[in-house]
PyMOL Python script that loads the backbone (N, CA, C, O; Angstrom):
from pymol import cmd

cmd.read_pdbstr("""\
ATOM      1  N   UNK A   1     101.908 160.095  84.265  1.00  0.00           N
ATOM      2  CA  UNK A   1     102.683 159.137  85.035  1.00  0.00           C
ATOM      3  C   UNK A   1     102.479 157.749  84.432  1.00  0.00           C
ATOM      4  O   UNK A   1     101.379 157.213  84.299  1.00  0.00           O
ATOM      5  N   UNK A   2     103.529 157.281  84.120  1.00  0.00           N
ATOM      6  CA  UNK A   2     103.249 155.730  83.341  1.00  0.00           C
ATOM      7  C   UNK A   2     102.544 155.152  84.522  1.00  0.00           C
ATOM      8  O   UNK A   2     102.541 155.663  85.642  1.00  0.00           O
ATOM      9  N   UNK A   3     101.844 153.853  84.123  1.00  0.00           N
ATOM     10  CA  UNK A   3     101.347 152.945  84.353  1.00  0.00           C
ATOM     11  C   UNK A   3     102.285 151.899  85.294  1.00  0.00           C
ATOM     12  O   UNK A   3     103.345 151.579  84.757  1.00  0.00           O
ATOM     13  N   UNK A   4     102.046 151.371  86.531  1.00  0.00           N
ATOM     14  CA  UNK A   4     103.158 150.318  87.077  1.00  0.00           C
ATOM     15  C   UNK A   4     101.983 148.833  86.956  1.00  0.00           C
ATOM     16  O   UNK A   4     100.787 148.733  87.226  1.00  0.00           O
ATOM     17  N   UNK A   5     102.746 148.083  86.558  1.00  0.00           N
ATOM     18  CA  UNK A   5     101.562 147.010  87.067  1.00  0.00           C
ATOM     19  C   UNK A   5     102.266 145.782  87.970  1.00  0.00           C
ATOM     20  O   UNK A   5     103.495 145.826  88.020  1.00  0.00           O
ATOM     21  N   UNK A   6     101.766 144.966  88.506  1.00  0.00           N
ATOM     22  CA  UNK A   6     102.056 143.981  89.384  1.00  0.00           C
ATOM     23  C   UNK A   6     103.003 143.743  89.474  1.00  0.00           C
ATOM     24  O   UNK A   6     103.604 143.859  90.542  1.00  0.00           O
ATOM     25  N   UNK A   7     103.768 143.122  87.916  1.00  0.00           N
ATOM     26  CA  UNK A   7     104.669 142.423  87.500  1.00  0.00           C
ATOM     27  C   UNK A   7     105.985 143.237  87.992  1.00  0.00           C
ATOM     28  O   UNK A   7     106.895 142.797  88.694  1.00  0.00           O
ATOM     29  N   UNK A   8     105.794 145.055  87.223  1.00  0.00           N
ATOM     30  CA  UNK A   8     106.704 145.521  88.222  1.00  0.00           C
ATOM     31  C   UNK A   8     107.185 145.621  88.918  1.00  0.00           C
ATOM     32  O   UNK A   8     108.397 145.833  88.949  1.00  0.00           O
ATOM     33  N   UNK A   9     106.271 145.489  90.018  1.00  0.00           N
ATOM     34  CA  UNK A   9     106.338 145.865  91.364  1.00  0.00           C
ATOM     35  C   UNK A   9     106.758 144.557  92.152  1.00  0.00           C
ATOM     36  O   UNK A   9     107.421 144.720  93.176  1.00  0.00           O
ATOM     37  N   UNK A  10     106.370 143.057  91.693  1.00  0.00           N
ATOM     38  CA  UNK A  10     106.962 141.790  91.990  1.00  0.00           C
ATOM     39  C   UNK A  10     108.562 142.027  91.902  1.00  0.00           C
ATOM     40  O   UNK A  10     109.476 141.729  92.671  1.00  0.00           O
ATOM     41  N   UNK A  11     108.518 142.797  90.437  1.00  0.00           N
ATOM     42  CA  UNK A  11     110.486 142.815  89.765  1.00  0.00           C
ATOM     43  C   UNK A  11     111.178 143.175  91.047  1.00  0.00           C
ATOM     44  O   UNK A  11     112.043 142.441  91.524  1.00  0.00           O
ATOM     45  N   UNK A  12     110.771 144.398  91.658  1.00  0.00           N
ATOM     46  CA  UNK A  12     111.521 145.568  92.292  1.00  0.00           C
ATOM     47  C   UNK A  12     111.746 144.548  93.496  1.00  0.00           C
ATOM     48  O   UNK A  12     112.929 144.310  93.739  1.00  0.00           O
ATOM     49  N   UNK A  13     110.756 143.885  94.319  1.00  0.00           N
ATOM     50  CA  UNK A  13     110.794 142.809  95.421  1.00  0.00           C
ATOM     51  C   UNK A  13     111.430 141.782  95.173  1.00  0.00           C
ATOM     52  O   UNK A  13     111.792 141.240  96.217  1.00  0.00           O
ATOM     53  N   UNK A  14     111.860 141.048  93.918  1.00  0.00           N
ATOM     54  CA  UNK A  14     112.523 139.944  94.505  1.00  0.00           C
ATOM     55  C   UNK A  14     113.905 140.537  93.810  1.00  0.00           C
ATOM     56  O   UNK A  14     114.658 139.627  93.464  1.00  0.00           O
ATOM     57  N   UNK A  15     114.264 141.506  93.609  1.00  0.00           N
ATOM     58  CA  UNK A  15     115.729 141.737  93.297  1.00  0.00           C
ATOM     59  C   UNK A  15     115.973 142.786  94.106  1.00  0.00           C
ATOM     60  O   UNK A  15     116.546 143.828  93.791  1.00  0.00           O
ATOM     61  N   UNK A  16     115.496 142.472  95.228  1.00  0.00           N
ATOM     62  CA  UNK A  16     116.233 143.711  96.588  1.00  0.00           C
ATOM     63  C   UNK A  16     118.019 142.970  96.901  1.00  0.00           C
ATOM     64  O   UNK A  16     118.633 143.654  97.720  1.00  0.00           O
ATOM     65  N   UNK A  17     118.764 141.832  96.405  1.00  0.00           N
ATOM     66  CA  UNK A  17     119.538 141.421  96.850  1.00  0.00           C
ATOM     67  C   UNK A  17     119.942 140.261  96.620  1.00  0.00           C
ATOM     68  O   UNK A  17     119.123 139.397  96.306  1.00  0.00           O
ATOM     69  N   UNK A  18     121.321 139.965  96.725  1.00  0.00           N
ATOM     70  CA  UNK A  18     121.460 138.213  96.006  1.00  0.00           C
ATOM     71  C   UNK A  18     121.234 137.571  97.229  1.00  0.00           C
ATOM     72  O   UNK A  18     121.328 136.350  97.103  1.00  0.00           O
ATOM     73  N   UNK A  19     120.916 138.018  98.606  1.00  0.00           N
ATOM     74  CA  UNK A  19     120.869 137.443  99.851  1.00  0.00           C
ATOM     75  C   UNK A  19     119.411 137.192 100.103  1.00  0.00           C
ATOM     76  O   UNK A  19     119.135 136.315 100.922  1.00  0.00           O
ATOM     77  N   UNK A  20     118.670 137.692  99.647  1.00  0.00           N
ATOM     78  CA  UNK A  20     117.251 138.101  99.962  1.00  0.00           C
ATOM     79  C   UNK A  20     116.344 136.752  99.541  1.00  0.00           C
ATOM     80  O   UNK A  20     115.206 136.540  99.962  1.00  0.00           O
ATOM     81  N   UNK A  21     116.950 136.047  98.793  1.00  0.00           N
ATOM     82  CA  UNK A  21     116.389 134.574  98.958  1.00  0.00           C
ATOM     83  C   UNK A  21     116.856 132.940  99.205  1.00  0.00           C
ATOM     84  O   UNK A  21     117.100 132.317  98.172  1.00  0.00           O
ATOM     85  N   UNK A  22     116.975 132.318 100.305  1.00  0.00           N
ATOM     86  CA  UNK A  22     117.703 131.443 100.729  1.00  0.00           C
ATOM     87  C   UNK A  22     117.408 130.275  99.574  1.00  0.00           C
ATOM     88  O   UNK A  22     116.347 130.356  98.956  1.00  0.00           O
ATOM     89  N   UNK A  23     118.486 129.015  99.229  1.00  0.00           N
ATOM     90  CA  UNK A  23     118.551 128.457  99.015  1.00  0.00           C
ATOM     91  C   UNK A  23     116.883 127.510  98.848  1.00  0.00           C
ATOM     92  O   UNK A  23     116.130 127.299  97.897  1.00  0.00           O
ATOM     93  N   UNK A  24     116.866 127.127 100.350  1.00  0.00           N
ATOM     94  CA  UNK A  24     115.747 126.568 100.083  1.00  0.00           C
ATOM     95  C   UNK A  24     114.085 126.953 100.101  1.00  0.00           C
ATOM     96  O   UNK A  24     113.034 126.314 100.151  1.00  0.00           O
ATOM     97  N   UNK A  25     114.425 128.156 100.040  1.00  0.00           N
ATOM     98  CA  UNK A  25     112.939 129.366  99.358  1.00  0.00           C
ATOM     99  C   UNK A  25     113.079 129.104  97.404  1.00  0.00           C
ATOM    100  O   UNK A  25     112.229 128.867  96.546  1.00  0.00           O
ATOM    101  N   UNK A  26     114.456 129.282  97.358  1.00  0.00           N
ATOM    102  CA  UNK A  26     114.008 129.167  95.828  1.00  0.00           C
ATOM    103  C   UNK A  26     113.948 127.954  95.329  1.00  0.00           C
ATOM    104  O   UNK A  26     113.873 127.895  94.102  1.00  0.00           O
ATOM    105  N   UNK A  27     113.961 126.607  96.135  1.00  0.00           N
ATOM    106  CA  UNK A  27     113.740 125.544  95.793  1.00  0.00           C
ATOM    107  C   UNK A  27     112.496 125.304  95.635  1.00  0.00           C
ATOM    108  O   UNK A  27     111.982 124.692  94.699  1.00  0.00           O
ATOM    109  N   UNK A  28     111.774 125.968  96.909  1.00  0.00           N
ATOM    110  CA  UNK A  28     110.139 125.877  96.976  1.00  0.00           C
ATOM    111  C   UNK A  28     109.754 126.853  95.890  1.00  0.00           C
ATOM    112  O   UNK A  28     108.633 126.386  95.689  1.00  0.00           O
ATOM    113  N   UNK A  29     109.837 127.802  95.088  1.00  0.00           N
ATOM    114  CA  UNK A  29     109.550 129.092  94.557  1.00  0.00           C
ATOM    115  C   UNK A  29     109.521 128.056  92.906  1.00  0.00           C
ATOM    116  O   UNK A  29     108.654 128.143  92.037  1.00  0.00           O
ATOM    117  N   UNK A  30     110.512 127.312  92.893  1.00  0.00           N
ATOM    118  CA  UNK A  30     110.841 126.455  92.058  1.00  0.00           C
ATOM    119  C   UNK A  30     109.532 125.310  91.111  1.00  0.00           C
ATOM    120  O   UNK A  30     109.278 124.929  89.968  1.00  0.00           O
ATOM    121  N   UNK A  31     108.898 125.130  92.898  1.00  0.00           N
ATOM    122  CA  UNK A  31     108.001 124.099  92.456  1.00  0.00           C
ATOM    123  C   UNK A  31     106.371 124.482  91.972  1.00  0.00           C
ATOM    124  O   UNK A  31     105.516 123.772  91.443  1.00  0.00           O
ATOM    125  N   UNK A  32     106.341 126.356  92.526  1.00  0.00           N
ATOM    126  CA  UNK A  32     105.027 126.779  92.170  1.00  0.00           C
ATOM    127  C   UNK A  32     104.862 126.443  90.942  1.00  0.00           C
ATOM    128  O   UNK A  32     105.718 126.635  90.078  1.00  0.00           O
ATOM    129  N   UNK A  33     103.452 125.768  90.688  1.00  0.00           N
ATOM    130  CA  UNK A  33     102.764 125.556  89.492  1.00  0.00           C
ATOM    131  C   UNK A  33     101.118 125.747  89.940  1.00  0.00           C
ATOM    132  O   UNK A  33     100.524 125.443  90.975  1.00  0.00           O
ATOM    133  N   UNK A  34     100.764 126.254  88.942  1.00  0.00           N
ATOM    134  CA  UNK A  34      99.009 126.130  88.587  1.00  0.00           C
ATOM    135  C   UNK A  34      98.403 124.644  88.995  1.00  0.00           C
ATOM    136  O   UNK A  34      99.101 123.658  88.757  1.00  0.00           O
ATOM    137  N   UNK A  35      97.325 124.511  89.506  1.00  0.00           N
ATOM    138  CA  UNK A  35      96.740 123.205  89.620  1.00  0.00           C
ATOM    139  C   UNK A  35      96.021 122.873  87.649  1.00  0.00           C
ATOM    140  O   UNK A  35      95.906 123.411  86.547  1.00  0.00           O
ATOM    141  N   UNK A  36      95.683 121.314  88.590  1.00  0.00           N
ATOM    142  CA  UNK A  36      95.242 121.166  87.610  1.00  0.00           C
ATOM    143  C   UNK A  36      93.277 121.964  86.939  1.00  0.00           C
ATOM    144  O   UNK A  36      92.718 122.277  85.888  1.00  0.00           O
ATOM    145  N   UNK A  37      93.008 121.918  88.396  1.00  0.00           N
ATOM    146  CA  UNK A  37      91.632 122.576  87.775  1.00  0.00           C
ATOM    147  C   UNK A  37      91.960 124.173  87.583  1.00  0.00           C
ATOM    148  O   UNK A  37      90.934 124.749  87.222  1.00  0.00           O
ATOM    149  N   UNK A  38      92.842 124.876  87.686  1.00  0.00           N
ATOM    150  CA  UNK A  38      93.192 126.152  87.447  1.00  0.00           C
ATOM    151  C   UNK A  38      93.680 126.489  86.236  1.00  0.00           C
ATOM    152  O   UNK A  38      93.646 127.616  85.743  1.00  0.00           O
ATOM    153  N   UNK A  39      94.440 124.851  85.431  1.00  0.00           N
ATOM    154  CA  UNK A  39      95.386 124.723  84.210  1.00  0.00           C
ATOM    155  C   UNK A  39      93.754 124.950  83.129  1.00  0.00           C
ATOM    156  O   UNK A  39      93.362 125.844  82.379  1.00  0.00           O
ATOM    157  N   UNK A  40      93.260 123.786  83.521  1.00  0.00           N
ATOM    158  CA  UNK A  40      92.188 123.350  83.190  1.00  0.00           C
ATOM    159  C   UNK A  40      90.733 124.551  82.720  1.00  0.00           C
ATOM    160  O   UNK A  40      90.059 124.579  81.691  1.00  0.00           O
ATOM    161  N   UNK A  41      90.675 125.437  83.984  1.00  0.00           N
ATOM    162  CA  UNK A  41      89.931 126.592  83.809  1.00  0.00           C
ATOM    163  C   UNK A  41      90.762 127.819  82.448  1.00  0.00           C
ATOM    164  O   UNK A  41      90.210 128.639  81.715  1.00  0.00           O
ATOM    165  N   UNK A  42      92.092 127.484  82.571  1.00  0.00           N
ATOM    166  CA  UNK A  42      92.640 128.730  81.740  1.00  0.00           C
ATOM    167  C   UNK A  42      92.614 128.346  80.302  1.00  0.00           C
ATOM    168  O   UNK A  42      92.829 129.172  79.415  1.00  0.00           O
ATOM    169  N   UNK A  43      92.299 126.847  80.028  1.00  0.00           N
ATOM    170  CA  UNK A  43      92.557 126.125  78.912  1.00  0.00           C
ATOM    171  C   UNK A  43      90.887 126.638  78.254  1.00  0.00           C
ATOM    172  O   UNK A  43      90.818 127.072  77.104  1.00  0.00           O
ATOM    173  N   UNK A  44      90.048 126.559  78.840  1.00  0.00           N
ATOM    174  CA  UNK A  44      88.795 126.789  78.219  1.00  0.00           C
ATOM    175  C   UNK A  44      88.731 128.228  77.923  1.00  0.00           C
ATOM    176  O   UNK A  44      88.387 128.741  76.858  1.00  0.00           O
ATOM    177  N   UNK A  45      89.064 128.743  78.877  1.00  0.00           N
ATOM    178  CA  UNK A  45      88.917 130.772  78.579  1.00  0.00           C
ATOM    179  C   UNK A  45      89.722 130.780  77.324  1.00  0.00           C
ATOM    180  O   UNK A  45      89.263 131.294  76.304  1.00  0.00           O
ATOM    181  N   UNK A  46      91.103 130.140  77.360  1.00  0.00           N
ATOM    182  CA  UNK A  46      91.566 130.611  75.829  1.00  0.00           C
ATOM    183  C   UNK A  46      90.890 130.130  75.204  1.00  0.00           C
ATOM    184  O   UNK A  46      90.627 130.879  74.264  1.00  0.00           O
ATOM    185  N   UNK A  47      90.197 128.889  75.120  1.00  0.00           N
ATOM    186  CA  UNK A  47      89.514 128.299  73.694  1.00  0.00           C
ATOM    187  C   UNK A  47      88.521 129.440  73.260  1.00  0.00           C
ATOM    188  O   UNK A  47      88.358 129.908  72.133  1.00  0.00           O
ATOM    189  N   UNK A  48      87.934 129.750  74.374  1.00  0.00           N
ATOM    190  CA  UNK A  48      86.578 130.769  74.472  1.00  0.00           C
ATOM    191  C   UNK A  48      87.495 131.913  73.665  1.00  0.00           C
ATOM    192  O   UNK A  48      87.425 131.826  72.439  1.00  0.00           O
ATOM    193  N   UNK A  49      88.103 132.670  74.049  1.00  0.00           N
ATOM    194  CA  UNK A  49      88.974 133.763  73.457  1.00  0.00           C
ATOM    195  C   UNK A  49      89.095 133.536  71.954  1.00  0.00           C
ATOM    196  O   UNK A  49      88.413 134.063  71.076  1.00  0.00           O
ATOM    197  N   UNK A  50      90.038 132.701  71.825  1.00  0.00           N
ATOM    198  CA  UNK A  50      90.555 132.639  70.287  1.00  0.00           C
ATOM    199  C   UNK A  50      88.971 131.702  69.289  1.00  0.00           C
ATOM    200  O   UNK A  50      88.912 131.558  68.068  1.00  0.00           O
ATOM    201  N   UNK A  51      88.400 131.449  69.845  1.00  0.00           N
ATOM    202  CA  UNK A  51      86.604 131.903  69.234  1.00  0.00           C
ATOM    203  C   UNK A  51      86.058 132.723  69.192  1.00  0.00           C
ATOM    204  O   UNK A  51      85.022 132.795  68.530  1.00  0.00           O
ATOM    205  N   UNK A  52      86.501 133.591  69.828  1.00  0.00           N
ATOM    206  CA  UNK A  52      85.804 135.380  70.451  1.00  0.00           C
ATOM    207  C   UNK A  52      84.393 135.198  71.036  1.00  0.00           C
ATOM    208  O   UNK A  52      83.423 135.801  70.576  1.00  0.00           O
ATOM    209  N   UNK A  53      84.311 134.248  72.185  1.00  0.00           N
ATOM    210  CA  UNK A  53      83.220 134.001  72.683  1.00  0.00           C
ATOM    211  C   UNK A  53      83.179 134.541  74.234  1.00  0.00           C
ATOM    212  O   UNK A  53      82.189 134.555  74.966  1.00  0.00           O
ATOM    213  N   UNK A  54      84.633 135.024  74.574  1.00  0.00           N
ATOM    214  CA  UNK A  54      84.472 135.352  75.802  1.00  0.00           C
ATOM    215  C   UNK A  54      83.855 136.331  76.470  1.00  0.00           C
ATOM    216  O   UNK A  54      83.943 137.367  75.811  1.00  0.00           O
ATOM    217  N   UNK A  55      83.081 136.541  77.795  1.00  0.00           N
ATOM    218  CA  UNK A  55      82.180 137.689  77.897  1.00  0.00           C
ATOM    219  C   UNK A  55      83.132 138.948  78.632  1.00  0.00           C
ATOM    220  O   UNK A  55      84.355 138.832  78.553  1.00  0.00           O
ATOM    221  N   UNK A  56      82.737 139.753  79.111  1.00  0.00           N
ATOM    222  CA  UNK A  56      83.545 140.322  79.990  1.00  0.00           C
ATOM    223  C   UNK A  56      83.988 139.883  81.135  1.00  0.00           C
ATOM    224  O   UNK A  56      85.143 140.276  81.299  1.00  0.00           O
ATOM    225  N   UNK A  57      83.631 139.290  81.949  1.00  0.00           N
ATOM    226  CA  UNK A  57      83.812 138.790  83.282  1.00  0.00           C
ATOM    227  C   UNK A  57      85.005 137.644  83.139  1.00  0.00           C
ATOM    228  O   UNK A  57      85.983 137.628  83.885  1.00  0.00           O
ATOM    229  N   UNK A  58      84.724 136.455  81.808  1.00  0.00           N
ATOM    230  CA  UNK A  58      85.494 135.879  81.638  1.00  0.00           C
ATOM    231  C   UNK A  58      86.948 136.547  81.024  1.00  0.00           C
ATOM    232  O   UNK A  58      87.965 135.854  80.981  1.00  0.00           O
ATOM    233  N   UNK A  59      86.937 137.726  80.633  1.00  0.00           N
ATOM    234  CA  UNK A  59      88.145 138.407  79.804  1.00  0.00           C
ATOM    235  C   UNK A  59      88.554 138.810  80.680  1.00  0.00           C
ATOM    236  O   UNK A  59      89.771 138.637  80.603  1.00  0.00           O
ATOM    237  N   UNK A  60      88.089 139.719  82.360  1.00  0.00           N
ATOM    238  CA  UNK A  60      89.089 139.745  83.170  1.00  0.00           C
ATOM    239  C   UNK A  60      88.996 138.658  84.056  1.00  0.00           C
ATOM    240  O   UNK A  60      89.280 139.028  85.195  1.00  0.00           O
ATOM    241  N   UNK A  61      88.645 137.188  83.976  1.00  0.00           N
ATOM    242  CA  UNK A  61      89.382 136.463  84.732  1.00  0.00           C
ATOM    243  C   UNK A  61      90.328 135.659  83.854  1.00  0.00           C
ATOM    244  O   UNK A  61      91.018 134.859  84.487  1.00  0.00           O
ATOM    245  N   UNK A  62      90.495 135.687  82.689  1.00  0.00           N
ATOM    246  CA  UNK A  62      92.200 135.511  81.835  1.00  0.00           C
ATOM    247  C   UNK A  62      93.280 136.074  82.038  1.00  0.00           C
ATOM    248  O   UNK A  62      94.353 135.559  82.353  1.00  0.00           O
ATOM    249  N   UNK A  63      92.920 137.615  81.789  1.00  0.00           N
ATOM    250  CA  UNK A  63      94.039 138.749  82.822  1.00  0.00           C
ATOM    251  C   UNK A  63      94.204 138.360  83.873  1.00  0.00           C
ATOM    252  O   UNK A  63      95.410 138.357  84.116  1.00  0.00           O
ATOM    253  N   UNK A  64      93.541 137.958  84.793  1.00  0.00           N
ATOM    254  CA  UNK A  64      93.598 137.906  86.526  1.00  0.00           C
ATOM    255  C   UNK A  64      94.744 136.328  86.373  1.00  0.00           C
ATOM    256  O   UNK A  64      95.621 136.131  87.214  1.00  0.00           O
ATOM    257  N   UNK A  65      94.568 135.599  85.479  1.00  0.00           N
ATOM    258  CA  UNK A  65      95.549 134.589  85.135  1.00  0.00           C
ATOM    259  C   UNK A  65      96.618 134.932  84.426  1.00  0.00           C
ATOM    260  O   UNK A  65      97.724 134.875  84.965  1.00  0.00           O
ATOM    261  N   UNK A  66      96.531 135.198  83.574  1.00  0.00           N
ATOM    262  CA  UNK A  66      97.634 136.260  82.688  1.00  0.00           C
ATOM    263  C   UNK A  66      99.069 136.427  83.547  1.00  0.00           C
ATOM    264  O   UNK A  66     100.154 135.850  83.468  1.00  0.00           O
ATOM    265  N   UNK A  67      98.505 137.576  84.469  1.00  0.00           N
ATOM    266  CA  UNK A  67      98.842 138.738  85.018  1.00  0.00           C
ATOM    267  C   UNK A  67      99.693 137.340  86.895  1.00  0.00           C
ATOM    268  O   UNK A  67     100.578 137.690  87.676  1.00  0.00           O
ATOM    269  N   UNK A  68      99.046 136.186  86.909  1.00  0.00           N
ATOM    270  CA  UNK A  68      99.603 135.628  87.746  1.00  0.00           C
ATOM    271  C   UNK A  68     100.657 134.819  87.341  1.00  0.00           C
ATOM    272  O   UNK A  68     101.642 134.587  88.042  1.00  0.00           O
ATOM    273  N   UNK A  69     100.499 134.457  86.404  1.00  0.00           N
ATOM    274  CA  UNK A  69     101.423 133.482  85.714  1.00  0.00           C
ATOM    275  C   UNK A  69     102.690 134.152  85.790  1.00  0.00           C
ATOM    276  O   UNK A  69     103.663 133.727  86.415  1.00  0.00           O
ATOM    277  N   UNK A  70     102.619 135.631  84.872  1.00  0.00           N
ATOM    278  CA  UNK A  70     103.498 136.629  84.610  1.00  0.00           C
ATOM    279  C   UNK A  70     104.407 136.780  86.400  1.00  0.00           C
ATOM    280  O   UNK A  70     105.623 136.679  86.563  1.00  0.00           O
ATOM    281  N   UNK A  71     103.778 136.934  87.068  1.00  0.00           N
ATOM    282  CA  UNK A  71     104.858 137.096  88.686  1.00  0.00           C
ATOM    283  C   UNK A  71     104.914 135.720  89.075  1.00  0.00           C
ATOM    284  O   UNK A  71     105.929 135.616  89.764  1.00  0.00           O
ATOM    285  N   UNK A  72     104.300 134.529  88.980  1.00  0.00           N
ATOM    286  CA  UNK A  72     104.742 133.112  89.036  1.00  0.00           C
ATOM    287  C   UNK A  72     106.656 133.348  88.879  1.00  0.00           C
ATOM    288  O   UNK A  72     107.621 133.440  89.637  1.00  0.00           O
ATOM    289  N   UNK A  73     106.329 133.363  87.161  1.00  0.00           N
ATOM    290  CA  UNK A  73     107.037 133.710  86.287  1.00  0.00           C
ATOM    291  C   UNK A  73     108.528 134.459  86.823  1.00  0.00           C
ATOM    292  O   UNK A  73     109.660 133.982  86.894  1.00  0.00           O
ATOM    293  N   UNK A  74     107.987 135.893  87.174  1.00  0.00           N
ATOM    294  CA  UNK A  74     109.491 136.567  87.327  1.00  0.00           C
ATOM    295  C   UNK A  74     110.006 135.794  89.395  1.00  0.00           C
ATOM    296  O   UNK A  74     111.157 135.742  89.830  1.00  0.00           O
ATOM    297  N   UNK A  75     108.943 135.424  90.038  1.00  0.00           N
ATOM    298  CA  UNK A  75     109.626 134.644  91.349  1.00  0.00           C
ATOM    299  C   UNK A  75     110.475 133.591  90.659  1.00  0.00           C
ATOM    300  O   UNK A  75     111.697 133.738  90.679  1.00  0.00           O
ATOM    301  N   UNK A  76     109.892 132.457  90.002  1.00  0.00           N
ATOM    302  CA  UNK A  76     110.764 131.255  89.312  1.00  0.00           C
ATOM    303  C   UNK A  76     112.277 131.899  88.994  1.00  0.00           C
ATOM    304  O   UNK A  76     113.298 131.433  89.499  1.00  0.00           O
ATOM    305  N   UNK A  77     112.269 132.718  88.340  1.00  0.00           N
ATOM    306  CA  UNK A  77     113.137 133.199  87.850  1.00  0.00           C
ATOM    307  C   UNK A  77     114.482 133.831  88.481  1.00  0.00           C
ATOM    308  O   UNK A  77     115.612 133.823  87.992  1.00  0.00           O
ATOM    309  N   UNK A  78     114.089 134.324  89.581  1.00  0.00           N
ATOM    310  CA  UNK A  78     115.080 134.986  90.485  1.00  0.00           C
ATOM    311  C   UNK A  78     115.507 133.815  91.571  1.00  0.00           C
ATOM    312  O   UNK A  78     116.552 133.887  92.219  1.00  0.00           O
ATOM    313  N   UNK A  79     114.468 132.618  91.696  1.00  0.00           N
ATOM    314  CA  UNK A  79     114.670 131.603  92.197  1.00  0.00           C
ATOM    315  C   UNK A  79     115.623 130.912  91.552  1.00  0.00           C
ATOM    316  O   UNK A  79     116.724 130.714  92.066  1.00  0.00           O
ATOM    317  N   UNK A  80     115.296 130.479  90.370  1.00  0.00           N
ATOM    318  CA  UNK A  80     116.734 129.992  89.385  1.00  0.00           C
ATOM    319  C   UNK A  80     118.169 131.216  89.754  1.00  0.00           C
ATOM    320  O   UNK A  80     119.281 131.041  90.251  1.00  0.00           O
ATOM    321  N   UNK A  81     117.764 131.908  89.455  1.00  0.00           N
ATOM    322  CA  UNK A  81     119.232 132.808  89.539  1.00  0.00           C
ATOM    323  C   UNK A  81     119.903 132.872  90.820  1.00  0.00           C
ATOM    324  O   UNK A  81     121.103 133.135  90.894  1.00  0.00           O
ATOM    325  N   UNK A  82     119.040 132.597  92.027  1.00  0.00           N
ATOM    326  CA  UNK A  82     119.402 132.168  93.668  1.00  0.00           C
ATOM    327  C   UNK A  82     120.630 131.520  93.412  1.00  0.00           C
ATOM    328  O   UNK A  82     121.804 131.876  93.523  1.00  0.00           O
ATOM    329  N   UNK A  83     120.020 130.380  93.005  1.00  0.00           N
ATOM    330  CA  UNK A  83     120.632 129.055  92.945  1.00  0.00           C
ATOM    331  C   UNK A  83     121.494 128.353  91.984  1.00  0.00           C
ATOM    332  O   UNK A  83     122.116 127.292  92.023  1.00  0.00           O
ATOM    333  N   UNK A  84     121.322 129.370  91.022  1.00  0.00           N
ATOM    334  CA  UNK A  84     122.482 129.397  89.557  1.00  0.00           C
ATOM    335  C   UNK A  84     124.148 130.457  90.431  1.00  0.00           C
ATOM    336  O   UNK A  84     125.236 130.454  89.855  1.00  0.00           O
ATOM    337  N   UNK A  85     124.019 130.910  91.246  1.00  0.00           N
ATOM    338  CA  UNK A  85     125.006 131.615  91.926  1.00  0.00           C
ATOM    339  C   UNK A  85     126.218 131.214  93.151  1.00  0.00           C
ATOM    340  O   UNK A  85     126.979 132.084  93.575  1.00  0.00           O
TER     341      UNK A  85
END
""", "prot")
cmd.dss("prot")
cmd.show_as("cartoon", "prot")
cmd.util.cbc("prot")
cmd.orient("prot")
């Protein structure tokens, strides 16, 4: 059985419908961003990474960022397309 991961499963939820997100949901959906001490924390893990210094704990809390950005990502997106319609 393949593998589903988050991102999937975000896909399948915000494209239940062109109704399924009001105007001013995807305005707010619009404005999600990372803070700055969160920007800030992800900026060092990559430095750590592309040094190959990262330990394990820090390699899945990059994924655990990764992997949020990525459904940030596909909400923004269906938010634009709300409102591109």
């Amino acid at each position: 059985m393949p593998t589903v991961s988050e991102a999937d499963i975000l896909s399948e939820v915000v494209n239940l419908g062109d109704d399924a997100l009001t105007p001013d949901a995807a305005r707010a959906i619009l404005g999600w961003k990372f803070s700055d001490k969160a920007t800030g924390r992800m900026r060092d893990l990559v430095l750590k990474a592309n040094a190959g210094d990262l330990n394990d704990e820090e390699s899945m809390e990059l994924d655990r960022y990764r992997r949020v950005g990525l459904l940030v990502d596909i909400a923004r997106a269906k938010a634009a397309s709300t409102l591109a319609e």
